[in-house]
C-alpha positions in Angstrom: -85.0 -57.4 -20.0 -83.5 -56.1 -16.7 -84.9 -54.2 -14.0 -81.7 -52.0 -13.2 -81.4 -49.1 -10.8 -79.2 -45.9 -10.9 -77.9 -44.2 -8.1 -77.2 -40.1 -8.7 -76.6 -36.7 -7.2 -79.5 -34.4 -7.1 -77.9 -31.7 -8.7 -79.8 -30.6 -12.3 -77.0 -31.5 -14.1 -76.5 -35.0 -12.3 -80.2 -35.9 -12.5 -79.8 -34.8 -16.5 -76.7 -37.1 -17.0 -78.8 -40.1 -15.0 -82.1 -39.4 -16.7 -80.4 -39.3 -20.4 -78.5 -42.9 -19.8 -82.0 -44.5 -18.1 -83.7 -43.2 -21.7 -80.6 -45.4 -23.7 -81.4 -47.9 -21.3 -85.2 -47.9 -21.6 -85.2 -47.7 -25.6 -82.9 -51.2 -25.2 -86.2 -52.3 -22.9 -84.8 -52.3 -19.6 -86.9 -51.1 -16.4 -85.0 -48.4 -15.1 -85.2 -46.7 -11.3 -83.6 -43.9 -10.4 -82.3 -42.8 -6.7 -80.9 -39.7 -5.7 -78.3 -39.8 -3.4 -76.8 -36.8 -1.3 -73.2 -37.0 -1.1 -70.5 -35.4 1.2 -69.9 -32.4 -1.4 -73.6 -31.8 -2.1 -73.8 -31.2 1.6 -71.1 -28.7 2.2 -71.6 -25.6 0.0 -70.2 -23.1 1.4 -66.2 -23.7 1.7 -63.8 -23.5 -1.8 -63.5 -27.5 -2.7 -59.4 -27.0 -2.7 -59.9 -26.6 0.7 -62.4 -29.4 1.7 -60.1 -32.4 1.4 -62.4 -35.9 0.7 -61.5 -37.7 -2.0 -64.2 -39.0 -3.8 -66.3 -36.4 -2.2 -68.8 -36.7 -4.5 -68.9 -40.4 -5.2 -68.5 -42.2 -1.3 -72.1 -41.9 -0.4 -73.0 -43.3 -4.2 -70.7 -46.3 -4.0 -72.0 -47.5 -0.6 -75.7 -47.9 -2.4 -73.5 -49.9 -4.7 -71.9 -51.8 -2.3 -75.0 -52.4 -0.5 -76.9 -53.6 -3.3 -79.1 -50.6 -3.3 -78.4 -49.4 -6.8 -76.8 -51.5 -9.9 -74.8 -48.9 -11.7 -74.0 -45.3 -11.2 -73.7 -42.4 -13.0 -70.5 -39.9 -12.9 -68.9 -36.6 -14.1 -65.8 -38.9 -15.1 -63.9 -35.6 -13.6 -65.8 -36.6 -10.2 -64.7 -39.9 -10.2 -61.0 -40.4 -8.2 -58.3 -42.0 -10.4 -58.5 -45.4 -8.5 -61.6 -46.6 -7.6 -62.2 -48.1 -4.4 -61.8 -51.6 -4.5 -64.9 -53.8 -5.4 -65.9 -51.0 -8.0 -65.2 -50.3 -11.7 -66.4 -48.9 -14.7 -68.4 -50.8 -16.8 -68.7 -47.6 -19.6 -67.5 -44.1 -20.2 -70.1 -42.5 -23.0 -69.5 -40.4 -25.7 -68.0 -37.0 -24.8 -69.2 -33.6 -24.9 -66.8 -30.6 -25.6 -64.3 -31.2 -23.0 -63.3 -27.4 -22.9 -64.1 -24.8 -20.7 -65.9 -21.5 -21.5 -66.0 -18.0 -20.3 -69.4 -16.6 -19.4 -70.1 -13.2 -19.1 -73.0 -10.5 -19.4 -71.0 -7.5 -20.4 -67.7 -8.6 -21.9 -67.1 -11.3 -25.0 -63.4 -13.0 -24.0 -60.7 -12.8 -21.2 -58.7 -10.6 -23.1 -61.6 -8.1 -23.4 -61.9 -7.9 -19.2 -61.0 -4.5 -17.6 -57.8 -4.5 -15.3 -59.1 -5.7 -11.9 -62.6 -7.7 -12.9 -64.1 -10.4 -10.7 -63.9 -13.7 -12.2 -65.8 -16.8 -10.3 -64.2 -20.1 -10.6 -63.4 -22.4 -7.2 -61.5 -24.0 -9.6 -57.6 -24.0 -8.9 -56.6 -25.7 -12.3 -58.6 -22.6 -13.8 -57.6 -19.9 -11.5 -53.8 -20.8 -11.8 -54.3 -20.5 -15.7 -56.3 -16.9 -15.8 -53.6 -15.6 -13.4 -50.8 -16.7 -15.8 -52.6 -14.9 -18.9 -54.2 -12.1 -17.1 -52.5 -11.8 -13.2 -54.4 -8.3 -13.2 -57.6 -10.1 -12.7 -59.4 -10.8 -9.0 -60.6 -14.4 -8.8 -63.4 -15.0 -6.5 -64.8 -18.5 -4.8 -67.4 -19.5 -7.1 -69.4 -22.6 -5.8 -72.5 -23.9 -6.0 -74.8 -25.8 -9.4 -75.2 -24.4 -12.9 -78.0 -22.2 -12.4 -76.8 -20.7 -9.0 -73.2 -19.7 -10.9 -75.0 -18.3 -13.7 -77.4 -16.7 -11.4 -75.2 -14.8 -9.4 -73.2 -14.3 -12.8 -76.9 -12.5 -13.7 -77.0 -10.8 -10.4 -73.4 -8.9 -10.9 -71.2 -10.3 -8.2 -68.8 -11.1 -10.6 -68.2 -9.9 -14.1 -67.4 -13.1 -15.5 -67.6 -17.0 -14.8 -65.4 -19.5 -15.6 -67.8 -23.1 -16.2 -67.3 -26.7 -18.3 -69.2 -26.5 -21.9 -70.3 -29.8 -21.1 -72.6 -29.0 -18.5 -73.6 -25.9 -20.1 -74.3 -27.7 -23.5 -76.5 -30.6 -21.2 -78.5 -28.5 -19.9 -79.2 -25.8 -22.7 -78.1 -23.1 -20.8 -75.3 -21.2 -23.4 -76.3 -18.1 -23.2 -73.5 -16.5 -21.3 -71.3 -18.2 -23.1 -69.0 -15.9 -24.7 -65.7 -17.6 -25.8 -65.2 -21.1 -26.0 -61.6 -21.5 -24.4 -58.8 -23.8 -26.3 -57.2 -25.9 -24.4 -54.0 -24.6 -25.3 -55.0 -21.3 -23.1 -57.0 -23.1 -20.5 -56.1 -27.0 -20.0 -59.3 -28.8 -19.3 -59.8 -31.2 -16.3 -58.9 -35.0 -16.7 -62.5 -36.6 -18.1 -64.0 -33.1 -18.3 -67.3 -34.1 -20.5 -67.3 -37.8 -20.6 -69.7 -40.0 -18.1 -68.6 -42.6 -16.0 -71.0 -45.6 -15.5 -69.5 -47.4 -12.4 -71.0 -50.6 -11.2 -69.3 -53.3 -8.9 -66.5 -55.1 -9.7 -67.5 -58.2 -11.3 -71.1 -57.8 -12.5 -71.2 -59.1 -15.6 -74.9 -59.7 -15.5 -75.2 -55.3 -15.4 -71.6 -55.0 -17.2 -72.8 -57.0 -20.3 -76.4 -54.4 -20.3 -73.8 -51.2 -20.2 -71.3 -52.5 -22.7 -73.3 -50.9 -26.0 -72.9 -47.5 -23.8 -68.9 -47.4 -24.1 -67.2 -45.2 -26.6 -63.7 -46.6 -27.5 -62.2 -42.4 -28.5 -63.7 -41.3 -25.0 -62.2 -44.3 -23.3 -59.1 -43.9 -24.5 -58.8 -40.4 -24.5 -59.8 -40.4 -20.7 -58.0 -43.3 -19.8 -54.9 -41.5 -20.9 -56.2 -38.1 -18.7 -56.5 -39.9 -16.0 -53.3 -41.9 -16.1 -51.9 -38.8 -16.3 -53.4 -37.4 -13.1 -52.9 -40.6 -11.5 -48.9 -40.3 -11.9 -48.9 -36.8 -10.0 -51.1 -37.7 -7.7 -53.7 -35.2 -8.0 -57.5 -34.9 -8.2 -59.2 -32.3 -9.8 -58.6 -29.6 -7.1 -55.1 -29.0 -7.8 -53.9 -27.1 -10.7 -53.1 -30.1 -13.3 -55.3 -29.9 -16.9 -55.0 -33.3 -19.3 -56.7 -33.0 -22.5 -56.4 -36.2 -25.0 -57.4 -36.2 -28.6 -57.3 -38.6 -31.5 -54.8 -36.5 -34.3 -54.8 -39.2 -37.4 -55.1 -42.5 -35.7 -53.3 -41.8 -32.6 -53.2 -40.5 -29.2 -52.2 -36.7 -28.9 -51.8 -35.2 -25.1 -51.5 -32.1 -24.0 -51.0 -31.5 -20.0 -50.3 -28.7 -17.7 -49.1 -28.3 -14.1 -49.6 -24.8 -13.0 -48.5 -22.8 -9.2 -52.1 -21.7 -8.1 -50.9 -17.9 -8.1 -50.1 -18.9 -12.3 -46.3 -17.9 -11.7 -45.0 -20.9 -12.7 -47.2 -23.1 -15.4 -45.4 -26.3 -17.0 -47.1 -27.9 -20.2 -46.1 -31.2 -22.0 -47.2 -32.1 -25.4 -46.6 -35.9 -26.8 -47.7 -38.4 -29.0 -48.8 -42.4 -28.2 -50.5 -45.1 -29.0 -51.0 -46.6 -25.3 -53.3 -44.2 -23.4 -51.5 -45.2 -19.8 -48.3 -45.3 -21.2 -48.8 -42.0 -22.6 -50.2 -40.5 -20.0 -47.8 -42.0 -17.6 -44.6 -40.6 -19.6 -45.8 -36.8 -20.0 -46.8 -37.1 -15.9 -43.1 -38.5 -15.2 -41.7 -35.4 -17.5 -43.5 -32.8 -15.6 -42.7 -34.0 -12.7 -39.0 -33.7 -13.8 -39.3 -30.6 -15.0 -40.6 -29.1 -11.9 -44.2 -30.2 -11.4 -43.0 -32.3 -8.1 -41.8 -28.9 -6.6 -45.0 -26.9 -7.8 -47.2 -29.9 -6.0 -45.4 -30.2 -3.0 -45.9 -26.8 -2.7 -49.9 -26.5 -3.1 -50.1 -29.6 -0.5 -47.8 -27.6 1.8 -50.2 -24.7 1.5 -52.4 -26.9 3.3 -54.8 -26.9 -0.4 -56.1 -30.5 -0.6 -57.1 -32.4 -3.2 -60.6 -33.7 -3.7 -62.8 -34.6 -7.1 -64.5 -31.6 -7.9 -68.1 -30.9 -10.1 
């Protein structure tokens, strides 16, 4: 069997993601390292992400171990990952998902509707601010940064009344809760690959490839694939305000996407069905362009709001 090693964030939910695909790995008999690597993103913590500007903020530092030879595969937040690698990379699996939703946290209240005119909702998120401002534009919306347990802490601590977080990581971790209202995607879009994992390895490995391939889940890889061609078309990474969220409906592809203005003014969605995932994805991301999404994204960039891969 093969000695493989993973590369990784440090964060408790990135360390959970790499230790739970080194135990699949180990019960096949492989020996299996782990390194943690710090990446630009882990580093700064204290600006919103829409205003950072790296893509692949999260990944850079991770794909130079790769490159380097340091570590043999690496594992992602799919949502982290950009839309095209860097060349000399790809990914060898993308596991089964998790709930690809988001979910409202809160200590006091049990769903959006139920906040009081004027509450302070965390999110750094501008996909999930632009979509709370369209239902509820009363609301405040506070920067929210930092890993699980610091957002639910300061969630705890009162200095907001609700929090706006993935279920995936949530679920990971076992930390639910807060978790008042799971939110459907057809009030809150979800991020393109939002509770999926991407294994990325260098191009060409076959030797590490061939280890990986019992780790890839065909309805996550489609589903995803179409997400992200989606997100690919418009030209956006998870910092703007763009949700993608595939499903199989009776054999075959079903997308639902959203391009939203950041102040939620203005939110376009697109529904279709498909049986290519890129093709699919591509033609709902041509339509909303059409429809006005070029205009609302031109617009964001304008604002000087960039768009880097977000946790």
């Amino acid at each position: 069997m093969a000695r493989l090693r993973i590369g990784s964030r440090g964060s408790q939910l990135a360390l959970w993601q790499a230790h739970h695909i080194r135990a699949l790995l180990q019960e096949r008999g492989h020996e299996v390292e782990l390194e943690i690597i710090k990446t630009t993103g882990d580093k700064i913590t204290d600006v919103a992400l829409a205003k950072v500007g790296t893509k692949g903020m999260f990944t850079k530092e991770i794909e130079e171990a790769l490159a380097e030879g340091r570590v043999d595969l690496a594992v992602h937040s799919l949502k982290d990952l950009p839309t095209e690698l860097s060349p000399g990379f790809e990914i060898a699996a993308i596991t089964k998902r998790e709930n690809p939703r988001d979910v409202f946290c809160s200590k006091k209240y049990s769903a959006i509707a139920n906040l009081p005119q004027g509450a302070r909702v965390g999110t750094s998120s501008l996909r999930r601010q632009a979509q709370l401002m369209a239902m509820r534009p009363d609301l405040e919306i506070h920067p929210l940064r930092g890993n699980v347990d610091t957002r639910l802490r300061k969630l705890e601590a009162g200095e907001y009344d609700a929090i706006i977080l993935a279920a995936a990581g949530l679920n990971r971790l076992g930390k639910t809760e807060l978790v008042k209202q799971v939110i459907p995607s057809e009030i809150m879009c979800p991020a393109a690959g939002q509770g999926a994992l991407g294994i990325e390895i260098r191009a060409g490995d076959a030797g590490t490839r061939q280890h990986l391939v019992f780790l890839d889940d065909a309805a996550a890889r489609a589903t995803t694939t179409c997400e992200r061609a989606l997100l690919n078309k418009l030209g956006g990474g998870c910092q703007v305000p763009i949700g993608a969220s595939a499903e199989m409906r009776n054999g075959r592809l079903h997308l639902e996407a959203i391009v939203a203005h950041p102040d939620g003014t203005k939110v376009l969605r697109e529904a279709r069905d498909g049986d290519n995932p890129v093709a699919l994805g591509e033609a709902v991301g041509d339509s909303l362009l059409q429809r006005g999404g070029e205009a609302i994204l031109e617009a964001v960039y304008g604002q000087g709001v960039a768009a880097p891969q977000q946790p």
